[in-house]
FIBAFI-982515 format. One record per atom (N, C-alpha, C, O): residue in three letters; x, y, z. Coordinates in steps of 0.1 Angstrom, whole numbers, plus 5000, padded with zeros to 4 digits. Example, Ala and Ser with C-alpha at 12.3 -4.5 7.8 and 13.67 -1.06 7.14 Angstrom:
BEGIN
ala513249435078/ala512349555078/ala513249675078/ala514249675085/ser512849785071/ser513749895071/ser512950005079/ser513450115080/
% end
This chain:
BEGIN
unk500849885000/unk500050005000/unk500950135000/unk502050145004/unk499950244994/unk501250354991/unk500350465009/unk499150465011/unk500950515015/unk500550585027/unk500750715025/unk501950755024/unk499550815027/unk500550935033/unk499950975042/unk498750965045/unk501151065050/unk500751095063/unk500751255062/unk501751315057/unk499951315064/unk499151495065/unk499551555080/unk498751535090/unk500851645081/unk501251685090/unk502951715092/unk503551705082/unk503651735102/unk504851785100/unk505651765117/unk506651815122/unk504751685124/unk505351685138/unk506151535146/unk506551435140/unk506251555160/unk506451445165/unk505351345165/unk505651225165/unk504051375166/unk503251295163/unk503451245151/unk504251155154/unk503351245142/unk503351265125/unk504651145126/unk504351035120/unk506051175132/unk506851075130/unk506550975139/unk507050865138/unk505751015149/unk505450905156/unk504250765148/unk504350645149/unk503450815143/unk502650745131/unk503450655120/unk503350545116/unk504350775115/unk505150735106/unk506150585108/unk506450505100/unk506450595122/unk507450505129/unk506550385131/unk507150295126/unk505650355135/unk504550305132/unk503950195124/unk503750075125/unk503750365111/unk503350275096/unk504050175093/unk503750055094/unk505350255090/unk506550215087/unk506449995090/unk506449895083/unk506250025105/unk506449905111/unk505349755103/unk505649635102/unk504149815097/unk503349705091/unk503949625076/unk504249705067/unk504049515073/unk504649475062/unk503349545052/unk503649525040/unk502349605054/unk501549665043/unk501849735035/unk501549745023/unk502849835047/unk503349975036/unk504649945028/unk505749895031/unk503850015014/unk504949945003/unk505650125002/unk506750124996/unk505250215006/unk505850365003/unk504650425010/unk503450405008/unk505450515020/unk505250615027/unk505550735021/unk506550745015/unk504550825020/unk504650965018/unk504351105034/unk503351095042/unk505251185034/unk504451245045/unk504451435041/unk505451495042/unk503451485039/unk503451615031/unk502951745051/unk502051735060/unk503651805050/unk504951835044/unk506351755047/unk507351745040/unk505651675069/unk507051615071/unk507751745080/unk507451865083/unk509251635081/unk510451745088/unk511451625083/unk511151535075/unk512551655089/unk513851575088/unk513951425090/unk514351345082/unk513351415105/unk513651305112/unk512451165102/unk512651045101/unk511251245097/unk510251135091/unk510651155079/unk510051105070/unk511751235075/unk512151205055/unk513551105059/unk514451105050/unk513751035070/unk514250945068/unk513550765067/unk514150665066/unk512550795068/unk511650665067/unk510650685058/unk509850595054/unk510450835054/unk509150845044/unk509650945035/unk510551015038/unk509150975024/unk509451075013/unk508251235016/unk507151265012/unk509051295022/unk508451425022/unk508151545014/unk508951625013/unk507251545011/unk506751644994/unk505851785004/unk505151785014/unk506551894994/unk506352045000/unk505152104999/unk505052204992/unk503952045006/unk502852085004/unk502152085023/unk502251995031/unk501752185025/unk501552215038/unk500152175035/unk499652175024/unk499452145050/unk498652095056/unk497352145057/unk496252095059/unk497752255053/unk496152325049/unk496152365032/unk495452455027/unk496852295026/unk496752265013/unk495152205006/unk495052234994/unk494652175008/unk493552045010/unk493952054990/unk495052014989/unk493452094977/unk493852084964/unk494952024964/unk495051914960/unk495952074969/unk497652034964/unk497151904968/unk497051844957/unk496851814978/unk497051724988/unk496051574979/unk496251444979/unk495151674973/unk494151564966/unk494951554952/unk495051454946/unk495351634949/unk496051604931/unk497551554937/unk498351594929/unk498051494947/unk499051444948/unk498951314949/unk499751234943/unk497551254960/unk497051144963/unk496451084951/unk496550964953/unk496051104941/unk495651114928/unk496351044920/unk496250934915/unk497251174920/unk498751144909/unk499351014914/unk499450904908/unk499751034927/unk500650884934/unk500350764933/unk501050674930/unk498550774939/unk497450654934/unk497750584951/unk497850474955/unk497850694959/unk497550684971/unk496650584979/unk495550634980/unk496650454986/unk495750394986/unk495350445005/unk494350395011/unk495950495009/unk495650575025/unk495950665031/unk497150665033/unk495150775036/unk495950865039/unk495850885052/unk494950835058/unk496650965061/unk496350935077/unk496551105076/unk497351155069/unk495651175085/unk495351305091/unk495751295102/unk495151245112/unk497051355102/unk497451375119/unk497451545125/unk498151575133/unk496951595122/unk496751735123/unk495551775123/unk494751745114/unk495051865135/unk493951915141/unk493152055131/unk491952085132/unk494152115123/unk493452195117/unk493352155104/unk493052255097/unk493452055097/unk492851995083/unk491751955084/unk490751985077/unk491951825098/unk490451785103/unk489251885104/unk488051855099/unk489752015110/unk488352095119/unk488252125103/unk487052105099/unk489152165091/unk488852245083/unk487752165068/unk487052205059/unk488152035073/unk487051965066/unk487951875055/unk487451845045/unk489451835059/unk489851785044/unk489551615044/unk489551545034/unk489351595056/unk488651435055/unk487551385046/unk487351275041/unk486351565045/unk485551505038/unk486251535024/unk486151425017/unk486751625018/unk487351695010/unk488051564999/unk488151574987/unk488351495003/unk489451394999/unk488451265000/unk489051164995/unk487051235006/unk486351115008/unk485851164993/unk485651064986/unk485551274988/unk484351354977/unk485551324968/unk485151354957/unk486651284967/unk487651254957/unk487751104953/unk488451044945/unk486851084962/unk486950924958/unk488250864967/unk488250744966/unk489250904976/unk490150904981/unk489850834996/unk488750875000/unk490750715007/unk490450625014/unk491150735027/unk492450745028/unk490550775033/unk491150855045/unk490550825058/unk489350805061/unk492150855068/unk491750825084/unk491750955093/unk492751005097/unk490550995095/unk490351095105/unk488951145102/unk488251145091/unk488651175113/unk487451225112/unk486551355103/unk486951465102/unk485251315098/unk484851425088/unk484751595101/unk484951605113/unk484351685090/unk484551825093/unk483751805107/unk484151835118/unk482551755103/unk480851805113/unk481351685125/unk480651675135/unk482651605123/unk482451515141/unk483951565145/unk484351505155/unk485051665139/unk486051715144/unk485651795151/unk486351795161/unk484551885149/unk484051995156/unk484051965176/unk483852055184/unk484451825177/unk484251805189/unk485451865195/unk485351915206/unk486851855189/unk487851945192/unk487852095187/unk488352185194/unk487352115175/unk487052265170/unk486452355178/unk486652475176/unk485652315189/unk484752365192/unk484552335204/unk484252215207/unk484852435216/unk484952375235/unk483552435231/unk482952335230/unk482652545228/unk481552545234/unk480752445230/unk479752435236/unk481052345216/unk479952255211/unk480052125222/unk479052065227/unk481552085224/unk481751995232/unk481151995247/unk480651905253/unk481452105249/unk480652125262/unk479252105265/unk478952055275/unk478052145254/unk477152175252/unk476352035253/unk475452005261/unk477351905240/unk477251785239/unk477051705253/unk476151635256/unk478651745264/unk478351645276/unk477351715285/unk477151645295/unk476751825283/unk475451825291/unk474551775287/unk473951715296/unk473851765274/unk472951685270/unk472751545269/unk471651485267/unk474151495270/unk474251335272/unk474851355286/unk475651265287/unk474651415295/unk475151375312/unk476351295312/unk476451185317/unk477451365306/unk478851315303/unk479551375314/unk480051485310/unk479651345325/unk480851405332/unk481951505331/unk483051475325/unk481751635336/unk482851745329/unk482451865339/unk481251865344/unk483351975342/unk483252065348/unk481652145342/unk481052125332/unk481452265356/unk480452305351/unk481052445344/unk482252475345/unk479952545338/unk480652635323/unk479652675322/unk478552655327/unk480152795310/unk479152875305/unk479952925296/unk481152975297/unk478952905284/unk479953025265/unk479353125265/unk478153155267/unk480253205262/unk479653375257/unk480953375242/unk481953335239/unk479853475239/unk480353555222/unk480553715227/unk481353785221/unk479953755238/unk479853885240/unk480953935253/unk480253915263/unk482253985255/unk482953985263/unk482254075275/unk482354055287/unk481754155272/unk480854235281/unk480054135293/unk480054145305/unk479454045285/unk478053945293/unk479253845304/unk479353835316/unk480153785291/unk481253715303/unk481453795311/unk480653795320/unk482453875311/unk482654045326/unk481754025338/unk481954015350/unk480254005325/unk479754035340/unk479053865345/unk477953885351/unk479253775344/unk479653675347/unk480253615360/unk479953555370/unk481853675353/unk482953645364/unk482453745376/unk483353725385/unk481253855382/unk481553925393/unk481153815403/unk481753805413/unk480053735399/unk479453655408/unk480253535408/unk480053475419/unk481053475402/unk481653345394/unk482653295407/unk483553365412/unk482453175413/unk483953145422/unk485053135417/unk485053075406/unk486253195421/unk487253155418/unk488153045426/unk488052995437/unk489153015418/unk489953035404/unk488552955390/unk487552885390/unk489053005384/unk488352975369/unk489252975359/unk490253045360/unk488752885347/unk489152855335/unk488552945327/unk487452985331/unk489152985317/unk488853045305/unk489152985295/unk490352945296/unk488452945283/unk489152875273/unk488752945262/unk487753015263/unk489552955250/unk489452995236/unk488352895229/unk488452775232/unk487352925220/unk486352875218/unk487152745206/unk487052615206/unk487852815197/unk488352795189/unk489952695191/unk490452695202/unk490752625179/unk492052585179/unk492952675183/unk492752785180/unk494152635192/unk494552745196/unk496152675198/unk496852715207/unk496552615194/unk497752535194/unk497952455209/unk499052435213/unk496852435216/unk496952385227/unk497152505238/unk497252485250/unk497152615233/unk497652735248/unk496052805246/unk496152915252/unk495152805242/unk493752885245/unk493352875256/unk492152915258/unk494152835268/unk493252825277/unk494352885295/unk495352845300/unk493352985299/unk493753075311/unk493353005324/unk492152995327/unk494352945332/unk493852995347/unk493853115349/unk494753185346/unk492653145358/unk492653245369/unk492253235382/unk491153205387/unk493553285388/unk493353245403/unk492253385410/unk491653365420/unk492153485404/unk491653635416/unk490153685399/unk489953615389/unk489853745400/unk488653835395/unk489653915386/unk489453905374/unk490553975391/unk491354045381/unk492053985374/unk492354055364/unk492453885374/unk493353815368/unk491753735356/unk492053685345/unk490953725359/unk489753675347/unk488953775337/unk488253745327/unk489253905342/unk488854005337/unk489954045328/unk489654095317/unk491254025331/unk492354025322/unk492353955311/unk492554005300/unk491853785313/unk491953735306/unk490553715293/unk490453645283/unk489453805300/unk488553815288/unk489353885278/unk489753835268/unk489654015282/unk490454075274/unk491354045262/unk491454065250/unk492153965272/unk493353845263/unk492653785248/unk492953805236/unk491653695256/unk491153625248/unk489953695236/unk489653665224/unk489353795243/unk487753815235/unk488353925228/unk488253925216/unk489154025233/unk489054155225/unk490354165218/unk490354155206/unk491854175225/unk493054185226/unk493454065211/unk494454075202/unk492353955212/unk492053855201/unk493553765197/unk493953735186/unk494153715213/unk495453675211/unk495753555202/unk496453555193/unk494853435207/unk494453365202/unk493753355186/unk493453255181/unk493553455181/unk493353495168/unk491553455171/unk491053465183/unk490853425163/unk489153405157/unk488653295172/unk487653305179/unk490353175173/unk489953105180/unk489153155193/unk488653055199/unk488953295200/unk488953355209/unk487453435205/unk486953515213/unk487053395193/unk485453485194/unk484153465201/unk483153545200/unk484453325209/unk483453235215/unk484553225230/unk485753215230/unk483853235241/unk484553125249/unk483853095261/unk483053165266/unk484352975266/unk483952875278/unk484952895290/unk486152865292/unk483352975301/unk484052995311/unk483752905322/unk482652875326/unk485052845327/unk484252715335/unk485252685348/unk486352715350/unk484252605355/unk484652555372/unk486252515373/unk486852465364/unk486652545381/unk487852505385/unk488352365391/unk488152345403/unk489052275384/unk488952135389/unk490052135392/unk491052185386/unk490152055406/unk491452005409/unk491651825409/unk490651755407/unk492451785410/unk492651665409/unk494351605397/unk495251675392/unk493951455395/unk495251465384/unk494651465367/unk493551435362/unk495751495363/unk495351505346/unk495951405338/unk497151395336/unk494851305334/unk495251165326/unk494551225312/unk493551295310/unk495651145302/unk494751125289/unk494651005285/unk495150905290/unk494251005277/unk493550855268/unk492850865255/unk491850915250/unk494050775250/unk493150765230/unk492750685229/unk492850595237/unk491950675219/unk491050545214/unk490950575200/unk490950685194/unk490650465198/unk491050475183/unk488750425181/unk488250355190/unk488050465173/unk487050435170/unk486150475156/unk486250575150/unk485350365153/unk484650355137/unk483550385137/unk482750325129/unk483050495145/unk481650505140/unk480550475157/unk479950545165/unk480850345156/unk480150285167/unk480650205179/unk480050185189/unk482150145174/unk482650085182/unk484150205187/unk484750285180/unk484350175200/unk485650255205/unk486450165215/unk485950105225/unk487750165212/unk488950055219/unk490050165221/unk490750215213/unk489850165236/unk490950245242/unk492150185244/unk492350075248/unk493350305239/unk494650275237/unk495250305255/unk494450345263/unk496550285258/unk497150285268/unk496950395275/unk496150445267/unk497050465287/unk497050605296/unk498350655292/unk499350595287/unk498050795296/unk499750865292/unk499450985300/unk498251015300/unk499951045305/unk500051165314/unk501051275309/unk502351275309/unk500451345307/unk501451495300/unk501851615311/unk501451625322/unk502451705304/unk503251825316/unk503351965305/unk504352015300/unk502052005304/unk501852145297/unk503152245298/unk503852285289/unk503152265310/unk503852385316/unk505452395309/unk506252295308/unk505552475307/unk507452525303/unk508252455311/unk508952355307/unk508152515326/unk509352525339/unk508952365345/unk507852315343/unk509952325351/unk510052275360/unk508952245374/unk508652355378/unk508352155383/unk507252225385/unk506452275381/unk506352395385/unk505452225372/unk504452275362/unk504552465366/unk503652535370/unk505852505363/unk505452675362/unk505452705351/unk505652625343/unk505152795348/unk505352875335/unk504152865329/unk503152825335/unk504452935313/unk503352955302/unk503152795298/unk504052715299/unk501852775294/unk501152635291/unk501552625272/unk501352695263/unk502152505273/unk502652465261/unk501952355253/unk500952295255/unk502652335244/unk501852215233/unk502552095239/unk502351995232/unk503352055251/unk503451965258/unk505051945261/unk505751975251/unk505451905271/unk506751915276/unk507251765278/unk507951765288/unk507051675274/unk507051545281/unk505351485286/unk504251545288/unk505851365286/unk504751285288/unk505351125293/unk506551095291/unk504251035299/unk504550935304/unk503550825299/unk502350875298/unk503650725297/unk502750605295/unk503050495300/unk504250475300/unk502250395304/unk500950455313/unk500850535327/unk501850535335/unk499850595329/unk499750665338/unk499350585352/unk498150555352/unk500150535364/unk499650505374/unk498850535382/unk498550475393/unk498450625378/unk496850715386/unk495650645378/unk494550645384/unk495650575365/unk494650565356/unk494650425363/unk495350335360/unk493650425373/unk493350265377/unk492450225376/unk491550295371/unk492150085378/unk491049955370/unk490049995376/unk489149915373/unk489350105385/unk488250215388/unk487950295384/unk486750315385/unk489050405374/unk488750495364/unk488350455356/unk487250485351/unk489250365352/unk488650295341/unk487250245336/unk486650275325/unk486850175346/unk485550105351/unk484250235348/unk483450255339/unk484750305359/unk484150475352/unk483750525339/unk482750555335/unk484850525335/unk485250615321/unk484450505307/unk484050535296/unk484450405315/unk484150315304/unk482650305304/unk482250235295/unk481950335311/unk480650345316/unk480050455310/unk478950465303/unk480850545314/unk480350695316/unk480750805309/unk480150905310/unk481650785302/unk482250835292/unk482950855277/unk482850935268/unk483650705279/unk483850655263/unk483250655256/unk483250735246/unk482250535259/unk480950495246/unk479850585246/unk479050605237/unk479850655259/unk478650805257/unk479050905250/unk478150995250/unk480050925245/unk480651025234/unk480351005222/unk479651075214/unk481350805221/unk480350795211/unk479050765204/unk478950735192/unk478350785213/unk476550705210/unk476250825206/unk475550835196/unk476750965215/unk476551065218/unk477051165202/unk476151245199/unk477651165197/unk478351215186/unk477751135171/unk477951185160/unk477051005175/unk476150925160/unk474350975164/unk473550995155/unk474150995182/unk472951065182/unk472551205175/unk471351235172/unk473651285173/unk473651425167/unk473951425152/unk474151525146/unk474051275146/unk474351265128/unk475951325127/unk476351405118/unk476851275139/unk478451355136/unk478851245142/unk479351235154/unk478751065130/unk479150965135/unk481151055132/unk481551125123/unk481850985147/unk483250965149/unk483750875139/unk482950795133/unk484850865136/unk485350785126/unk487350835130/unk487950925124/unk487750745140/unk489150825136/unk490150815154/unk490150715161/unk490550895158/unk490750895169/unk490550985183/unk490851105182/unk490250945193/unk489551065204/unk490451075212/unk491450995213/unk490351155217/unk491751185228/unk491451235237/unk491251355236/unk491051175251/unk490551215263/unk490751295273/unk490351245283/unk491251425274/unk491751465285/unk490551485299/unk489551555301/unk491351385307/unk490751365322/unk491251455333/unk492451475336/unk489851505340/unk490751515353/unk490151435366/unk488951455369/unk491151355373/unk490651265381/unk490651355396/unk491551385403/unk488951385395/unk488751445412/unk488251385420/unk487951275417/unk487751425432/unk487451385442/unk486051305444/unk485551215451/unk485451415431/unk484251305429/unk483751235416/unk482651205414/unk485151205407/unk485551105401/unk485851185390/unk485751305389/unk486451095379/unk486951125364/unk486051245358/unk485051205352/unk486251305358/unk485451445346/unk486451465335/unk487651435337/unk485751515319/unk486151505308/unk486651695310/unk485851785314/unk488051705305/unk488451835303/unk488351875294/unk487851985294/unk488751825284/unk488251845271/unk488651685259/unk488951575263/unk488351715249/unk488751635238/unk489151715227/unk488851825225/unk490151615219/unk490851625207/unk490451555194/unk489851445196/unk490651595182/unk489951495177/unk491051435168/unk491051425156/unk491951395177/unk493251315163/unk494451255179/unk494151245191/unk495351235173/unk496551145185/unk497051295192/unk497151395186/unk497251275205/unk497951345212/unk499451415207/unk500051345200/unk499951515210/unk501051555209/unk501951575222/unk501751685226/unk502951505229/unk503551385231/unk502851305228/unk503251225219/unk501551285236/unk501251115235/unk501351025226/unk501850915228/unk500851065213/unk501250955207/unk503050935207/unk503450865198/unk503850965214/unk505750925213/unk505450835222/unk506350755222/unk504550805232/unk504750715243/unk503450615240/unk503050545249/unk503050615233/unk501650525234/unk502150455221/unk502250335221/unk502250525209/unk502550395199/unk503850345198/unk504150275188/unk504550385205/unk505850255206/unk505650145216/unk506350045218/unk504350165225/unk504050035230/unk503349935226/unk503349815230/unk502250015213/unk501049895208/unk501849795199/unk502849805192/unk500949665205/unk501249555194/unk500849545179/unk501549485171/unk499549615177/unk499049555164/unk499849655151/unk500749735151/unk499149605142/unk499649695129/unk498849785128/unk497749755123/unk499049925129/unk498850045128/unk497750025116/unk496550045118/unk498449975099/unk497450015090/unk496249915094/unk495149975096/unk496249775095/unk495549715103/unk493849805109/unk492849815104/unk494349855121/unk493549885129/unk493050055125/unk492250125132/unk493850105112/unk493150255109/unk492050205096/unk490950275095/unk492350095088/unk491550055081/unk490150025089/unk489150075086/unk490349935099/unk489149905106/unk488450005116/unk487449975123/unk489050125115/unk487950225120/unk487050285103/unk485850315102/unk488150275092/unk487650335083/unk486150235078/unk485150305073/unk486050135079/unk485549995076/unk484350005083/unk483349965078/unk484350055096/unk483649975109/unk483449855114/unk482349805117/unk484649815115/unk484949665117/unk485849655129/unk486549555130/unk485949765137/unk486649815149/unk486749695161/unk487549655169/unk485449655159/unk484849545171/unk485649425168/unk486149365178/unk485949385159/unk486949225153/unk488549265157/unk489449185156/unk488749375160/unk490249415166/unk490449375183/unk489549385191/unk491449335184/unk491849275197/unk493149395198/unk494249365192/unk493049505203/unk493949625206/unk494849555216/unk494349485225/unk496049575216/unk496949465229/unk498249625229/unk498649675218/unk498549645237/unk499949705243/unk500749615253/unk500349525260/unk502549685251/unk503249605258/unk502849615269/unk502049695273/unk503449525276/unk503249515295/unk504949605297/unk506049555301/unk504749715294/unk505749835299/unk505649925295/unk504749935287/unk506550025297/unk506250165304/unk507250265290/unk508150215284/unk506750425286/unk507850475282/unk507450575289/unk506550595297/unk508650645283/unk508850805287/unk509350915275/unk510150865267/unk509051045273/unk508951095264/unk509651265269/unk509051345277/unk510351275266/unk511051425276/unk511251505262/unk512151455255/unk510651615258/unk510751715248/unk511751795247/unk511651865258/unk513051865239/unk513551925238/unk513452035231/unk513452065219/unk513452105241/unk512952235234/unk513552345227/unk514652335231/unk513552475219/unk514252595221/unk514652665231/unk514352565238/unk515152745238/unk514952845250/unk514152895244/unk513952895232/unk513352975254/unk512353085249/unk510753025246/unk509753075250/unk510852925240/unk509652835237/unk508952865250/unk509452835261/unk507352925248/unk506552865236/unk506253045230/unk505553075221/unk507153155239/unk507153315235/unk508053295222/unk507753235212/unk509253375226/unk510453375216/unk511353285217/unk511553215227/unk512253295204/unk513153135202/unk514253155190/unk513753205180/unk515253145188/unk515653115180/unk515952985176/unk515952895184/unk516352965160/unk516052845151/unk517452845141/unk518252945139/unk517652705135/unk518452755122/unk519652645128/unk520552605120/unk519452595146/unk521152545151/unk521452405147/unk520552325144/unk522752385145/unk522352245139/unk522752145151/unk523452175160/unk522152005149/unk521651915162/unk523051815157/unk523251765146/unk523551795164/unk524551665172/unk524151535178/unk523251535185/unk524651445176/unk524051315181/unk523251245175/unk523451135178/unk522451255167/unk520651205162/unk521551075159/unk520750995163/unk522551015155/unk523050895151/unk523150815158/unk523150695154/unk523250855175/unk523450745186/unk522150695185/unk522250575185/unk520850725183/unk519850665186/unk519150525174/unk518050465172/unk520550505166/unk520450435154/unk520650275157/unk521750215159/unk519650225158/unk519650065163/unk519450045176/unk520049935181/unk518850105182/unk519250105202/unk517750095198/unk517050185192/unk517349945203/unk515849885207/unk515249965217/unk515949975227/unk514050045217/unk513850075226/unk514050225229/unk513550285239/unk514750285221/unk514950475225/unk514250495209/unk514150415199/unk513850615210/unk512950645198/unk513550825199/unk513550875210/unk513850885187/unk514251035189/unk512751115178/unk512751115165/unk512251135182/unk510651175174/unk511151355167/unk511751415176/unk511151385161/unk511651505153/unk510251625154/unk509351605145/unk510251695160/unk509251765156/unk509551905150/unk509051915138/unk510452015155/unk510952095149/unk512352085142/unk513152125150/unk512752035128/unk513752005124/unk513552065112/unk512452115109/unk514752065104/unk514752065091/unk516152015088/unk517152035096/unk516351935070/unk517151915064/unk517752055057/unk517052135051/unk519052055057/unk519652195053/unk520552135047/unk520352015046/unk522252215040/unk523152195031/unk524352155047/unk525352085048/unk523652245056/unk524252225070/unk524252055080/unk524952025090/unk523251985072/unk522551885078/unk521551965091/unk521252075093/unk521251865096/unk519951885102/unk520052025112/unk521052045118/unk519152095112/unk518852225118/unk517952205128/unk517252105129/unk517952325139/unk516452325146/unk515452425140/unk515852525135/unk514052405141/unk513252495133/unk511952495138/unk511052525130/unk511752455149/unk510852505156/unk510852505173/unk511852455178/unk510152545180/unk510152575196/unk510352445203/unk511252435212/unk509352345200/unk509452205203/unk510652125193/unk510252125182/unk511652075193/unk512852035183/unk512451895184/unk511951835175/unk512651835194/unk512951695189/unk512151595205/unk512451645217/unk511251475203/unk510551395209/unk511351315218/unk511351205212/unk512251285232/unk513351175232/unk512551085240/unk512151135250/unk512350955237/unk511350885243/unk511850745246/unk512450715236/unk511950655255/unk512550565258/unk511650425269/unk511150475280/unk511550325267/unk510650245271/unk511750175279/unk513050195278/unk510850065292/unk511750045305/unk509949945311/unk508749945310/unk511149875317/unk510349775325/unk509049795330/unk508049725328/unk509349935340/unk508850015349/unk508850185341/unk509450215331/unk508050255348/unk507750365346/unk509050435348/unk509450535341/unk509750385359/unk511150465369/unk512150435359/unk513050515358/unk512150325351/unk513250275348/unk513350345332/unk514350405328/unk512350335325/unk511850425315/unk512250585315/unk512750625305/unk512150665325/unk512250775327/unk513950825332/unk514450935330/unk514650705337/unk515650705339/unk516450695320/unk517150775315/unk516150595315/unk516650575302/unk515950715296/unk516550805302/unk515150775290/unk515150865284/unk516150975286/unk516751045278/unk515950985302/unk516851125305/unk518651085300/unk519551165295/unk518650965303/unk519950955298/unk520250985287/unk521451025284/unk519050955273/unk519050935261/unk518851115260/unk519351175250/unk518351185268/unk518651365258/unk520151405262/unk520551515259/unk520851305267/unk522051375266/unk522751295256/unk523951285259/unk522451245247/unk523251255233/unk523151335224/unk523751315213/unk522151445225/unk522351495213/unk522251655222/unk521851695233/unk522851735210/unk523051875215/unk522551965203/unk522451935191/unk522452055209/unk522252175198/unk522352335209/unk522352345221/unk522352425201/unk522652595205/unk521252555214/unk520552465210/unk520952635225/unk519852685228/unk518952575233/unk517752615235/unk519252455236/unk518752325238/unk517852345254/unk518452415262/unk516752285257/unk515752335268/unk515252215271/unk514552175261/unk515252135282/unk514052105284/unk513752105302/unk514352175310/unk512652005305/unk512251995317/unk513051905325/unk513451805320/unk513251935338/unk514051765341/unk513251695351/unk513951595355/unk511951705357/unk511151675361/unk510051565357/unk509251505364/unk510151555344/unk508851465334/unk508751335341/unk509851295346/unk507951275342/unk507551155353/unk507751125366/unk507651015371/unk508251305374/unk508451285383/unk507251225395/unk507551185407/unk506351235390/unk504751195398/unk504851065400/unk503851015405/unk505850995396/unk505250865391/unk506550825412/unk506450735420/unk507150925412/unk507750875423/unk506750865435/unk506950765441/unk505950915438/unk504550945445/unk503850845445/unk503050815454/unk503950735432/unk503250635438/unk503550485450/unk502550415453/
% end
């Protein structure tokens, strides 16, 4: 089979690493790509919101699958765009991405199906929010209605600090459009698990737990990022959450998303927060996580094309989903400055040590191929992810594994799975 993959990240090579792995794929294509996935796949210069370029390529090639790893093709509709081409695609159509496109729709959804989730309120009008927050407990969430690269969304601990952030978001319009709608909602505490599943319509088979680390600094401080590390599985996600989530959440999403004519077809991504008076849904995604998938599909057993065919199919239910019985860890390398300002352009050292070592995985997200060899070229650089008996022992091998490679400006956290010492 000829494959291409729609996107340019660590997820994207994480898929790619993946595909790669089924004896199906006879050629990988990944449009646009980076460095680290044009060494397993052939990368063609067509960006992601291309949706024309993307169909007269699949066309010409005689493309027999395409995988959507990116959140704004999805919301923008190229799944349907490329199904109207006569073309075999994995990801969800326009009208059931909306479940990520859209916190006020999603929200709206688990009230009317009694889906567990903080309580909230959308406004369009920043005035009506304002006056909202006078009576509102704090701290409170603010979210961007809209995609927002994973940062649309404000704690506020005080009244001033929410009234700031209407501003931020509704008028100041930092967030861009994504900011013309937003959901102002209850303050949860507890831990934050996610969870994908991969699902066809009607059936949904949840993949491993993985627990991520938004924050920049050390000690979740700082500005909230598109993810700093991550862990899989998560030892908080126990055979009770579960029990829960599986009840009360999974399959009411999706019964919930074919009762509104926006059957799912593709992958959901759970973000949980586990409180005091049980699992509540934070939000959803509507494609693989960013870490997560670096730590979740270097554990699955099956064949990737396998089991995307069978969401496309609806034949999801005849799959037996199996992951290893162990653990990875995924520690992000970042720019300095990331996720404000940064410089780009440095060229990276090491990427060769990770050549044949079972078990360490270097995921490329901001790279590029130059006359220099490999550069850095974006805030997030490179995925270093490493699997281990144990969670401890996993987390130990990764960290070892970011010190092979170097670059100008090199950043990351050194804390990523430190929760897991707590258990």
């Amino acid at each position: 089979m000829k494959i291409l993959i729609v996107g340019s990240g660590g997820r994207e090579h994480a898929i790619a690493v993946s595909v790669a792995k089924s004896p199906k794929a006879e050629k990988i294509y990944c449009a646009p790509g980076n460095a680290g996935i044009g060494q397993i796949a052939e990368c063609v210069p067509i960006g992601a919101m291309e949706f024309d370029k993307l169909i007269d390529f699949a066309k010409e090639k005689q493309i027999d699958l395409t995988i959507i790893g990116m959140d704004d093709p999805l919301v923008g509709g190229l799944t349907d765009q490329m199904e109207a081409a006569g073309l075999r695609v994995f990801g969800p159509r326009k009208n059931a991405a909306i479940l990520e496109g859209s916190k006020a729709f999603s929200k709206d959804l688990m009230k009317k199906y009694h889906i567990p989730t903080a309580a909230y309120e959308n406004f369009d009008d920043p005035q009506k929010a304002l006056a909202y927050l006078e009576t509102a407990p704090m701290p409170v969430v603010l979210k961007a209605d809209g995609l927002a690269l994973g940062k649309g969304v404000l704690i506020c601990e005080t009244l001033e600090e929410a009234r700031a952030g209407v501003k931020t978001i509704m008028e100041d319009k930092k967030f861009g459009s994504a900011g013309n709608r937003m959901v102002i909602e209850e303050f949860m505490t507890g831990r934050e698990v996610s969870v994908l599943s991969f699902v066809d319509g009607r059936t949904i088979k949840i993949m491993s737990s993985a627990q991520d680390h938004k924050r920049a600094l050390d000690g979740d401080q700082g500005l909230n990022t598109g993810g700093m590390g991550n862990f899989s599985p998560s030892p908080f996600y126990t055979e009770e959450v579960d029990a829960f989530c599986k009840k009360y959440i999974y399959q009411a999403t999706v019964d919930a998303m074919a009762a509104e004519g926006r059957p799912f077809k593709g992958v959901i991504f759970f973000g949980l927060m586990l409180t005091d008076k049980g699992p509540r849904v934070l939000e959803y995604n509507a494609r693989f996580g960013d870490p997560e998938a670096q730590v979740v599909l270097p554990r699955m057993k099956n064949d990737m094309i396998e089991v995307v065919e069978a969401c496309i199919d609806g034949t999801l239910d005849q799959i037996d989903l199996e992951f290893e019985d162990n653990a990875a860890v995924c520690v992000v390398l970042a720019s300095e400055g990331y996720p404000v300002a940064y410089e780009k352009g440095f060229p990276i050292k090491g990427l060769e040590k990770f050549d044949g070592k079972e078990g360490y995985y270097c995921f490329h997200a901001g790279t590029k191929l130059t006359d220099q060899g490999i550069v850095t070229n974006g805030g997030r650089v490179l995925g270093v992810t490493a699997t281990g008996a144990t969670l401890k022992e996993a987390r130990a091998n990764a960290y070892e594994a970011t010190q092979w490679v170097t670059f100008e400006n090199k950043y990351m956290r050194t804390d990523i799975g430190k929760a897991i010492d707590e258990v």
